[in-house]
LODO-691470 format. One record per residue (C-alpha): z, y, x. Coordinates in steps of 0.001 Angstrom, whole numbers, plus 500000, padded with zeros to 6 digits. Each point is the difference from the previous one (the first is absolute). Last residue first. Layout:
% LODO-691470
ZYX/...
% end
This chain:
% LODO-691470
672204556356201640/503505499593497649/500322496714498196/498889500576496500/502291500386497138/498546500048496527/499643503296498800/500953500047495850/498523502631497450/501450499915496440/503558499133501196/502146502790498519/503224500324501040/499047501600503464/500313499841503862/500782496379500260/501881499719503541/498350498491502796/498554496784501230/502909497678499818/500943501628496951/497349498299497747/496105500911500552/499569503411500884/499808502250496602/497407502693499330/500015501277495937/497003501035498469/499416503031498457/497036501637498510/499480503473500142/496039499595500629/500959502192503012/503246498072500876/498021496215499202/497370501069502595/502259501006502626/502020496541499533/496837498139500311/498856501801503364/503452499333501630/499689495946499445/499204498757502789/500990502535502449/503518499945497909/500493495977501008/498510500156503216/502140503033500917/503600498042498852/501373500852496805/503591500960498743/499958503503501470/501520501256503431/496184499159501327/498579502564497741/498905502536502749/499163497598502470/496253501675501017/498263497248498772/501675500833496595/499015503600500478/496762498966500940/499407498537497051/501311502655497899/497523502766501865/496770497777499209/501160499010496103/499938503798499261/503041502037499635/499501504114499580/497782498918496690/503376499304498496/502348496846499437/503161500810502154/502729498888497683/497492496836498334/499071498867503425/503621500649501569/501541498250497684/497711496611500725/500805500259503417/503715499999499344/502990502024499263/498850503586500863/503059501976500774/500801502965497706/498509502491497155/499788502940501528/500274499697503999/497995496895499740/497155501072498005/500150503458502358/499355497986502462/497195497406499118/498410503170498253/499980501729503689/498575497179501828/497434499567497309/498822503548500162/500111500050504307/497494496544500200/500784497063500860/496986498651501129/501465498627503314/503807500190499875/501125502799502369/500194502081496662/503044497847498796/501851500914503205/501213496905502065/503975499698499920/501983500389503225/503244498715499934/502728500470502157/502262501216497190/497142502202498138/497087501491501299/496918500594497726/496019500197501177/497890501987497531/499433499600496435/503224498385499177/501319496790500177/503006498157498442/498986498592497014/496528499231500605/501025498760503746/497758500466502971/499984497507502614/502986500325502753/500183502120502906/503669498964501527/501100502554502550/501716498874503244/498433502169503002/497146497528500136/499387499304496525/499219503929499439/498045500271502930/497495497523498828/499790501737496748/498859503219501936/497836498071501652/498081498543497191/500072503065497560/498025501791503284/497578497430500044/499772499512496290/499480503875499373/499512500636496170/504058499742499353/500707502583503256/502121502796498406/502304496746498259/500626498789503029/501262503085501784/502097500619496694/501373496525500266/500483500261503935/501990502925499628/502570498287497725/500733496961501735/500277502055502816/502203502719499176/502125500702503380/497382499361502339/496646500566497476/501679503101498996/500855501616503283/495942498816501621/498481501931497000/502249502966500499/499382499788504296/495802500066499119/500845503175497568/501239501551502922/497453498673502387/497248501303497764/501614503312499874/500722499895503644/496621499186501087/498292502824497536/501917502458501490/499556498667503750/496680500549499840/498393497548502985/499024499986503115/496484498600501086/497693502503500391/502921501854501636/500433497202502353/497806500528503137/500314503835499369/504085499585499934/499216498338503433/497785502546501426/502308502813498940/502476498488501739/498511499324503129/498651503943500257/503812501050499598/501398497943502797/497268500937501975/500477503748499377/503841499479500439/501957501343496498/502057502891500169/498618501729497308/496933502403501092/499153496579501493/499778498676496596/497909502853498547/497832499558503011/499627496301499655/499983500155495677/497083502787500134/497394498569502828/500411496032497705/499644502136497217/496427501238500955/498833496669501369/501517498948496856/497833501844497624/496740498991501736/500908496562499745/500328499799496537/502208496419500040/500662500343496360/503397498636500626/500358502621502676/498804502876498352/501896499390496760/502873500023501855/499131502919502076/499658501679496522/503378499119499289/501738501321503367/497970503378498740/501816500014496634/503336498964501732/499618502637502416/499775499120503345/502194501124503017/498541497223502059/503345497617500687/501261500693496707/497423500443498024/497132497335500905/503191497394500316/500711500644496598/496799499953498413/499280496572502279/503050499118498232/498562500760496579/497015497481500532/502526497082500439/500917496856502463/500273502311503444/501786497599502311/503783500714501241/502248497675497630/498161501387496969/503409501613498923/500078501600503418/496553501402500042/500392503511498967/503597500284501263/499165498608503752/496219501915500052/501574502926501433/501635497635503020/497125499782501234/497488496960500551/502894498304497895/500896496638501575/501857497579497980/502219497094502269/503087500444497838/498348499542497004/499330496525500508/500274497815496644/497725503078498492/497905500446503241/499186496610499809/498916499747496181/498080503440500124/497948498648503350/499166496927497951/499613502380496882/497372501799502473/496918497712499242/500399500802496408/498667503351500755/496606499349500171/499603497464496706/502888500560497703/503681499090499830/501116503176501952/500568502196496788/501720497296497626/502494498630503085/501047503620500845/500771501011496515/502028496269499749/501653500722503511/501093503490498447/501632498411497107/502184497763502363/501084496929501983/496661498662500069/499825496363502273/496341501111501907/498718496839500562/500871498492496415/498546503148498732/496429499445501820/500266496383498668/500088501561496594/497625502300500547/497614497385501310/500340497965497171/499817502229497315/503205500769498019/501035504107501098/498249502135497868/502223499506496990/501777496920500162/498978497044498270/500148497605502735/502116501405502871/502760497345501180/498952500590503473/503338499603500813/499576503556501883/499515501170495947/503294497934498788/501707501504502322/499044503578499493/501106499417496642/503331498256500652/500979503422502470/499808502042497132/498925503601501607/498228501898497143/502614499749497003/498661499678497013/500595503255497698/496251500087499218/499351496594498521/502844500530497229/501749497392498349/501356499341496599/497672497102498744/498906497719502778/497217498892497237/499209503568500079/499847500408504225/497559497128500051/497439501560497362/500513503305501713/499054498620503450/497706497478499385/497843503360497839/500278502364503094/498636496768502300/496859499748497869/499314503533501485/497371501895497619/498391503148501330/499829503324498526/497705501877502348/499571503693499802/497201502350500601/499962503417499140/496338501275500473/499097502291503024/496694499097499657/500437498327503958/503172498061497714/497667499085497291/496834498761503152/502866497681501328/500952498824496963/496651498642499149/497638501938497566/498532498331496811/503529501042498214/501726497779497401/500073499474496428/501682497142499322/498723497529497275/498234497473502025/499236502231503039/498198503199498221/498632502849501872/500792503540501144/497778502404501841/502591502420502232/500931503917499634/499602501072496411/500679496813498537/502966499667501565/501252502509497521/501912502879501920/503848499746501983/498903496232500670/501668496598500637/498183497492501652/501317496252499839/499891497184502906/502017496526499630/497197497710498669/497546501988501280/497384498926497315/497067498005500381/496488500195501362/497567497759501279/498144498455503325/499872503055502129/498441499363503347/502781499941502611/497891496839502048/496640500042498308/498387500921503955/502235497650501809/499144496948497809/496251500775500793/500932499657503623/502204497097499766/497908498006497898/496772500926502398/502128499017502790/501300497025498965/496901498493498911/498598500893503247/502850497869501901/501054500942503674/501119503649500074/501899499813496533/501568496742500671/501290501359503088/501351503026498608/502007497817497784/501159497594502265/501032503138502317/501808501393497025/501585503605500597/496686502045500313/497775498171497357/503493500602497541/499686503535500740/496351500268499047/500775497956496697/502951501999498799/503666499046500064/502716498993498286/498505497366498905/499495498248503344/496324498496500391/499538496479501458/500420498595496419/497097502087498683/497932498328502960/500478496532498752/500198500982496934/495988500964500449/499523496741501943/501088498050497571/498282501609497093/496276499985501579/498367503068500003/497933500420496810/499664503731500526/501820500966496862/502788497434500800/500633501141503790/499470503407498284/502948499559498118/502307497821501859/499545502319502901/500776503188498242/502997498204498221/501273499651503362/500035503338501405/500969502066496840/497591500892497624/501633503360498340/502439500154496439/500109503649499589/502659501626497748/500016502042497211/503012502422499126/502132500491496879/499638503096497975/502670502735499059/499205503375498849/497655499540497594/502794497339498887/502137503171499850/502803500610502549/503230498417498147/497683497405497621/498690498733503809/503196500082501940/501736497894497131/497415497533499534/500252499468504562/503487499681499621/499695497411496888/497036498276502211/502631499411502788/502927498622498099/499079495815500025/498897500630503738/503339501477500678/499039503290502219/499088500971503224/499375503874500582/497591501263502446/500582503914500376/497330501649502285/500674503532501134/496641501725499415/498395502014503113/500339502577502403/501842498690503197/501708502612501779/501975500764497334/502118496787499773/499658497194497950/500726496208499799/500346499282504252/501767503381499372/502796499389497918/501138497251502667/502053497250499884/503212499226501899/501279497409498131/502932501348498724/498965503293499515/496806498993498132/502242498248497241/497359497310498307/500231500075496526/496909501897499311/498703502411496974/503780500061499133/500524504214500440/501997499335502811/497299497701501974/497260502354499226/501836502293501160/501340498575502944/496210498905500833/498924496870502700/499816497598497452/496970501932499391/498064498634502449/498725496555498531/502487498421497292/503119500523498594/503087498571498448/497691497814497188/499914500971496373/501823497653497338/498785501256496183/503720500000497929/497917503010497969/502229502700501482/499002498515503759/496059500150498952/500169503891498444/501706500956503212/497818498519502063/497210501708497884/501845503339500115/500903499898503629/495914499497500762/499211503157497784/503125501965501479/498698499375503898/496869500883498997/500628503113498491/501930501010502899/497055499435502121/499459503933500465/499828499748503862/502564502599499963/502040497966497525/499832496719501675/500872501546503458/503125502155499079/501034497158497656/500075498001503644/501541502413501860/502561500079497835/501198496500499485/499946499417503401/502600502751501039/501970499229496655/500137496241501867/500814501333503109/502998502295498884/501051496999498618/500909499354496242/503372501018497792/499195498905496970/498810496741500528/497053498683502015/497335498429497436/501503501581496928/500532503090501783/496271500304501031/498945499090496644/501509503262498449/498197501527502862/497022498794499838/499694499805496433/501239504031500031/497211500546502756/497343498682497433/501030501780496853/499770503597502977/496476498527501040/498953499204496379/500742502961498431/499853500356496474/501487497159498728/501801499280496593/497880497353498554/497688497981502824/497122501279502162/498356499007502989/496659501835501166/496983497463500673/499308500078503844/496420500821500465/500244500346503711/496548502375501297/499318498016503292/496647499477498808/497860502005497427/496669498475500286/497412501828501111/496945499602498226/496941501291501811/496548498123498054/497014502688500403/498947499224503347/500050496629498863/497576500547497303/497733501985502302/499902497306502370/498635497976497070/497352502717498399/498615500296503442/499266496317499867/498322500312496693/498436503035500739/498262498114502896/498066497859497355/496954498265501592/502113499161503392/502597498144497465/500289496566501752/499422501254503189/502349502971499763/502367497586498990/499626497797503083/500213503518501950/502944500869498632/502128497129500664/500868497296497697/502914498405499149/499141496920498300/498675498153496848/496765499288501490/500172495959500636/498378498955497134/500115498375496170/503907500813500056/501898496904499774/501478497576497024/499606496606500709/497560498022497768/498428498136502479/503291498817501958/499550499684503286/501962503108500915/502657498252497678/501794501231497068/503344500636498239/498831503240499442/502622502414501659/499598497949503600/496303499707499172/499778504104499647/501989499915503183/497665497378501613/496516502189498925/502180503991501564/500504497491503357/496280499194499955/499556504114499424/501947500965502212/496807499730502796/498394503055498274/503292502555500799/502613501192497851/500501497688497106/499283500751495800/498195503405500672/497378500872496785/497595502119501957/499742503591499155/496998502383498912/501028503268497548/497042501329497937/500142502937497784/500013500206496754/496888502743499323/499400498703496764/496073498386500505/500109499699503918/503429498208499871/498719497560497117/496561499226501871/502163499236503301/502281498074498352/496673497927498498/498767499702503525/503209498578500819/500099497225497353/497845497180501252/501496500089503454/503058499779498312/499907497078498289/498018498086502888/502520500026502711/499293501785503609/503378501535499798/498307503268498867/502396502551498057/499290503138497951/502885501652497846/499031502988497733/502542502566500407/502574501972497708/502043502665500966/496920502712501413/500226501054495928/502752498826498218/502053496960499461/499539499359496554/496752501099499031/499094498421503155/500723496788498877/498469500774496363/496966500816501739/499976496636501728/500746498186496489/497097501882499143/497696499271502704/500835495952500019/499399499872496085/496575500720500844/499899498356503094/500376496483497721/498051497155501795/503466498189500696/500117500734503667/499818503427498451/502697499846498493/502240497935501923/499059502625502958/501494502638497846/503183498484498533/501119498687503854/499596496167501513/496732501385501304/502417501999502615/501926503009499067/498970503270497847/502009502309501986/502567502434498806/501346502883502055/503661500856498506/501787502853499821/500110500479496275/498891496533497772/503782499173498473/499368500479496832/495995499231499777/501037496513502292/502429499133497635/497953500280496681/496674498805501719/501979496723501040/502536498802502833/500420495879500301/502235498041502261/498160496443500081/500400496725498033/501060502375497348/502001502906500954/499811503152498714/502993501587499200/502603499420502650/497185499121502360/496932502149499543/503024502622498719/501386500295503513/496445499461501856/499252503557497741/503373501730500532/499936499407504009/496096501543500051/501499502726497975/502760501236502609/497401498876502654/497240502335498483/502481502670499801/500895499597503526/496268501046500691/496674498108500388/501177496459498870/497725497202499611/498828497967496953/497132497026500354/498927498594496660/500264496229499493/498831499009496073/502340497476498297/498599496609498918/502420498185497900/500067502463497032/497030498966497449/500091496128500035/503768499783500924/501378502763497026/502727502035501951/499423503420498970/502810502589500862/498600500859503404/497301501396497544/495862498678499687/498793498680503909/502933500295501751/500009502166503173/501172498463502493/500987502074503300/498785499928503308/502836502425501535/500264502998501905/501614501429503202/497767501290503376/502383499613502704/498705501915503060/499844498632502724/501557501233503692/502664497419500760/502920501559498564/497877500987496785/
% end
C-alpha cells in the first residue's frame, strides 16, 4: 500500500476431490486447485477459516477444503476456476464437458452470481490451448463469465532459469537431468497488459472481467487495533487497582517499608503510563506465567531485552533486575510517545519451558494460544552449493567460493568486502554465472518450522484473525511474528536458557543456598574472570572475550554490563578506549561537563542506547519519549529524520548553555554510535546472571562443572574442554562407575564421575532403572548381577558394551577383556533366566563373586 499497489489477498486452495475426510490413495491424491480471493473483510475472515480447516482438517499430502467448507464459508469471496490443474479443466481435459458444466454450476451455485469466473490462461502449452475454446463454449452457454490471468511463479521472463534451479534445488535434480521437474515454457511471469491483451484480443470481456475483479477486492485489514486478551483470576474486578496493590506490595518487598521519595516517584509514573496506555492486562498476563513458573520450582532468568528497565515490573517479580540501581529506563520499554506493545522476553529452564508455555495455553484457550511458524531462507552459501550442484559446476570451485563468503553476511556484501572474491567473480565465467544465479535464490524460503521460542496469545479465536497450520503436532500460525504484532496480536517469547537449568541443578546439590542473596562485589570472582579462567561461564568463555577480560581486569558488576554490550562488532573497537580510560580516569574529558554523570560509569564514552536518551534530554530539553525516537532514528540511520534532529538537539542545546559547536560535535558522535550502542537492560540482566554463573564456578567448582557437564553430554567438543579444565584446576574426571554414577555428571571429594547418559547408547530409561536398582535394592556385586538386576528391553547388548568400554565395571572382579568376552552370554542366560556363576581364576585374579560355579571366565590378560 506504502508503495502505491494494492494488495489483492486470496489463496489457491485444494479442493479434494470426494471430502477432506477421505484419504483412500487411488481416489483422494489428486486435489482440484480453485483460485479464492477476498472482496470484503468478510471474505478474509472466511478465507482464514477455509486454509485453517484445509490444514487442521484436511490435510493429506496437501491442505484440502471441500464443497462442505467452501458452501459454509463461501460469502465475500470471488472464486476462480484455476489453471488446468483445477476440477473444470480436469474435466474437460478428460473428454467430459458435461460433467464440467455442472460442477461449474454448482460453483456458482455456491458463490453467487458475478462471484464465480471461468479461468482462461495461454502459456503457449498444449493442454490449454486445447481447452479454451471449450471455456469459451461453457461461458457463452451459462453466462459464467470469463476472467483471463497468467499463472505467476517469478517476476520477469529471464527468472525463469533461476525459477528451473530452484525446482532442482527442491528435487534433488540436475538441469541436465531429463526427468527434472520444470514448467514446459518460459511464460509463467508477470505480464503486462498489453502481452495479455495479445493473448486474449478475441475475448476483451475476459480482460475487463480481471481489472474488474480487482476493482472489486478492498480488504483492509484492521492494524494497530491491540487484541490484548483480558486477565482474570478469582476475586478481581479491577485489574488496574489488583495491579497497583502488586506494585506496591512488591515495592516494599524490593525496598523496605520505608522507600525513597524517588523510588515512589518512579513507581508512579510508570503505573500512570501502563494504565493509560491500557497495557495493564499485559503486564498481569506475563506476571501470571512467571508467577505460575517460580511456584512450580521452574527457574526464570532476571530479565531480558528492555524491560529490565521497569520498577514495576521489577516489584511485581516479572524481572529481577532493580532499575534504580542500574540506572535503567521505563521508557527505552514504553512510554507514550511510542504506540506499540511492550515486549516481555522471558528465559526459562529448558526442562520447565513447555510446562509455562501448557499452562498459558489451558489459561487462555488453545483457540487462543498457537505457536508460530518460522522461515528457514537460502542463506549465502547454501545458495552456491546448490546451484553450483544443479548447474554441474564443479565442487571445488563452488566451495571454493562458498568459503570466500562470511556467514554473517549476504552474497552482495561479501563481493564488496572480499577482493579475492570479487576477483574471482570478474575473471572466471563459471563464477559469475554461480554467483549470479546464487544471488537471485539467496532468502528464498526453503521450509517451515516452528518459532521455537515465539507464542501468540489472543483476546478472540486465532482462527478468526490468522490461517493456522500444523508443525508436527503444534498448531501454529502461517504468519511470522512480525506480521502478529502489525495484527496487533500478543506476542510473547518463552525461550529456553540452558544456563537457568546449570544454575538450579548446581545450587540443589549445594543444598541450602540461595543464588539471589550472593553478594555482587566478591573480589575472588572478578579474579578469577581477569585470570581468564572463563570456561563455562555464561556469556563470557570465548576466546576473545576472555582475552578482552584479561585486558580489562573487572573489579565490578558494572565492568561485566559494560564488557557484554561493547563485545560486538562496531563498538568493540572502543573497549581499548574503555580499558584506558578505566585505569586512567583522571585524564577523562567530558565535551561538557553535562555529559560527566551520564557517562561517568562508562568512563566517558557512550556504551548504551539509553545514554544517548539521556544526553538527548538533558543537554536538548528532550523528552524521554522523543530522546527514544532519536534513538531509533539514529540506529536506523533515516537520514531525513536526523537532519531534522540534528536542527532540534543544537538549538535546544544552545537554549541550554551548551556552545553551538560543542553541541553539533556531540550529536555527531552519539549519531556515529547510536547504531551501535547497546540496551543496557538487557546487558545488565545478562551480566547479572553472567556474575552468578562466574560466583558458583569460583567458590563451587567441583560442583558447577558437573552440572555444566552434564548440560553438554551430546557436545564432544564442548564435553572435551570442559573436562580439560577440570584436570587443570585439580579435579579428577574419572570413567563412569555403575555404583556410583548418576545420569548426569556427579561431584564428590575431588572426583568427577562421568554421567551414565554420556555413555554412547545409553539411553535415559536404562540410566534411570540402573539407579533406582541401586537406590532400592543395593550395590551391584558383579557383572553377572547386574545382567540378571537390570535385565529389560531398556538394556541391549550395544549399551552394556559400551558401558564396560566405558570403565563402569572396572571396581568389579573382571578385567574389560574378560566381561567384553563374555557380556553377550551373561545377557542371554538373565533373559532365558538361567544363571551361571562368573569367577576369575583363583585369587590372584580377583575374588569369586558367587557359590555357584556353573559358568566360569577364564582369565585373560587385559587388551
Amino acid at each position: 500500500v506504502n508503495a502505491g499497489i494494492k494488495p489483492i489477498i486470496g489463496c489457491e486452495v485444494y479442493v479434494a476431490p470426494r471430502t477432506r475426510h477421505d484419504r483412500e490413495h487411488s481416489l483422494d491424491s489428486k486435489p482440484y486447485h480453485l483460485i479464492l480471493l477476498c472482496e470484503t473483510d468478510e471474505g478474509y475472515k472466511n478465507l482464514v477459516k477455509l486454509v485453517t480447516a484445509s490444514n487442521l482438517e484436511g490435510f493429506y499430502g496437501r491442505p484440502r477444503v471441500d464443497i462442505e467448507l467452501l458452501k459454509k464459508h463461501h460469502e465475500g469471496l470471488i472464486c476462480l476456476s484455476a489453471c488446468p490443474s483445477g476440477e473444470i479443466a480436469r474435466l474437460m481435459l478428460n473428454n467430459n464437458y458435461s460433467g464440467a458444466k455442472k460442477k461449474a454450476l454448482q460453483y456458482r451455485e455456491i458463490f453467487g452470481e458475478n462471484n464465480y469466473f471461468l479461468e482462461v490462461q495461454n502459456h503457449d502449452i498444449a493442454d490449454e490451448k486445447r481447452i479454451i475454446p471449450m471455456i469459451y463454449r461453457l461461458s457463452d452457454e451459462t453466462g459464467i463469465p470469463l476472467a483471463a490471468t497468467n499463472d505467476c511463479h517469478y517476476i520477469n521472463k529471464k527468472d525463469a532459469e533461476t525459477q528451473k534451479i530452484l525446482m532442482c534445488i527442491q528435487t534433488g535434480k540436475k538441469l541436465s537431468d531429463p526427468d527434472a521437474m520444470s514448467f514446459e515454457t518460459d511464460e509463467f511471469y508477470v505480464k503486462s497488459s498489453d502481452e495479455m491483451y495479445n493473448l486474449f484480443r478475441d475475448r476483451k470481456d475476459a480482460l475487463e472481467n480481471t481489472v474488474k475483479i480487482a476493482e472489486r477486492c478492498n480488504v483492509k485489514l484492521n492494524f494497530g487495533n491491540i487484541m490484548l486478551p483480558e486477565f482474570k483470576t478469582d476475586g478481581v474486578e479491577n485489574n488496574d487497582e489488583y495491579f497497583r496493590e502488586l506494585c506496591i506490595k512488591g515495592m516494599h518487598k524490593r525496598y523496605g517499608n520505608n522507600p525513597d521519595e524517588k523510588i515512589i516517584k518512579r513507581l508512579e509514573y510508570e503505573l500512570s503510563v501502563i494504565t493509560s496506555m491500557k497495557f495493564t492486562d499485559y503486564f498481569l498476563i506475563v506476571w501470571d506465567f512467571i508467577k505460575y513458573a517460580k511456584d512450580n520450582n521452574i527457574p526464570v532468568g532476571p530479565g531480558r531485552g528492555s524491560g529490565a528497565g521497569s520498577i514495576c515490573a521489577y516489584c511485581i517479580g516479572i524481572t529481577d533486575i532493580d532499575p534504580i540501581k542500574y540506572d535503567l529506563l521505563f521508557e527505552r520499554f514504553l512510554n507514550p510517545e511510542r504506540v506499540s506493545m511492550p515486549d516481555f522476553d522471558v528465559d526459562f529452564c529448558i526442562e520447565g519451558r513447555q510446562k509455562v508455555k501448557d499452562y498459558v495455553s489451558k489459561k487462555y484457550g488453545a483457540d487462543n494460544v498457537a505457536g508460530i511458524i518460522a522461515f528457514d531462507t537460502l542463506k549465502a552459501r547454501a545458495a552456491v552449493k546448490d546451484a553450483g550442484r544443479v548447474m554441474e559446476i564443479p565442487y571445488n570451485l563452488c566451495d571454493k567460493v562458498s568459503k570466500l563468503i562470511d556467514p554473517r553476511y549476504s552474497l552482495e556484501t561479501a563481493l564488496k568486502d572480499s577482493a579475492e572474491l570479487n576477483g574471482l567473480y570478474n575473471a572466471d565465467k563459471d563464477v559469475r554465472r554461480l554467483i549470479d544465479s546464487a544471488m537471485l535464490l539467496e532468502g528464498m524460503p526453503r521450509h517451515t518450522s516452528m518459532h521455537a521460542a515465539g507464542v501468540v496469545i489472543s483476546a478472540v479465536p486465532l482462527n478468526d484473525v490468522v490461517p493456522l497450520q500444523k508443525s508436527d503436532e503444534n498448531i501454529i500460525t502461517q504468519y511470522t511474528m512480525n506480521y502478529l504484532e502489525k495484527l496487533g496480536l500478543l506476542k510473547m517469547d518463552f525461550l529456553g536458557l540452558r544456563n537457568l537449568t546449570i544454575i538450579r541443578d548446581t545450587v540443589r546439590e549445594i543444598k541450602n543456598f540461595d543464588i539471589n542473596n550472593i553478594p555482587l562485589d566478591d573480589s575472588e570472582v572478578y579474579r578469577m574472570l581477569s585470570q581468564g579462567d572463563t570456561a563455562g561461564v555464561f556469556q563470557m568463555e570465548s576466546a576473545g572475550m576472555t582475552q578482552k577480560l584479561i585486558d580489562m581486569s573487572p573489579e565490578r558488576i558494572d565492568d561485566l554490563i559494560a564488557i557484554l554490550a561493547l563485545y560486538r562488532p562496531g563498538p568493540m573497537k572502543s573497549i581499548p578506549l574503555y580499558i584506558e580510560n578505566k585505569n586512567n580516569p583522571s585524564e577523562i574529558k567530558y565535551a561538557h561537563p553535562l555529559l560527566k554523570d551520564i557517562l561517568s560509569d562508562t568512563y566517558g564514552i557512550i556504551v548504551y542506547q539509553e545514554q544517548v536518551m539521556e544526553i538527548c534530554r538533558k543537554l536538548a530539553g528532550y523528552t524521554y519519549g522523543h530522546a527514544d525516537k532519536v534513538r531509533k532514528a539514529m540506529a536506523k540511520k533515516k537520514t531525513d529524520e536526523m537532519l531534522k534532529e540534528h536542527e532540534s538537539f543544537v538549538s535546544g542545546a544552545v537554549a541550554n548553555g551548551v556552545p553551538k559547536e560543542t553541541a553539533e560535535n556531540i550529536f555527531s558522535e552519539m549519531e556515529s554510535f547510536a547504531s551501535y550502542a547497546f540496551n543496557k537492560s538487557h546487558a545488565a540482566a545478562y551480566a547479572y546472571l553472567a556474575y552468578q554463573t562466574a560466583y558458583l564456578k569460583c567458590h563451587y567448582r567441583g560442583i558447577y562443572m558437573a552440572a555444566l557437564m552434564s548440560s553438554v553430554m551430546s557436545s564432544a567438543d564442548k564435553l572435551s574442554e570442559y573436562i580439560n579444565d577440570c584436570r587443570n584446576h585439580g579435579i579428577n574426571v574419572v570413567p563412569p562407575d555403575i555404583n556410583m554414577s548418576r545420569t548426569g555428571f556427579f561431584y564428590r571429594d575431588g572426583k568427577m564421575y562421568f554421567g551414565l547418559l554420556a555413555v554412547k547408547n545409553v539411553g535415559k530409561g536404562l540410566a534411570e532403572k540402573i539407579i533406582s536398582e541401586r537406590e532400592n535394592n543395593g550395590k551391584f556385586k558383579g557383572l553377572q548381577d547386574f545382567c540378571e538386576r537390570i535385565n529389560g528391553r531398556e538394556l541391549n547388548k550395544k549399551a552394556l558394551e559400551y558401558l564396560i568400554y566405558a570403565g563402569a565395571f572396572d571396581n568389579m572382579n573382571l578385567n574389560r577383556r574378560q566381561m567384553s568376552e563374555n557380556y553377550e552370554i551373561l545377557i542371554d542366560m538373565a533373559v532365558s533366566d538361567s544363571r551361571g556363576v562368573i569367577d576369575g581364576q583363583m585369587n590372584l585374579f580377583g575374588e569369586e563373586e558367587s557359590a555357584d560355579m556353573n559358568f566360569r571366565i577364564p582369565f585373560r590378560p587385559e587388551f
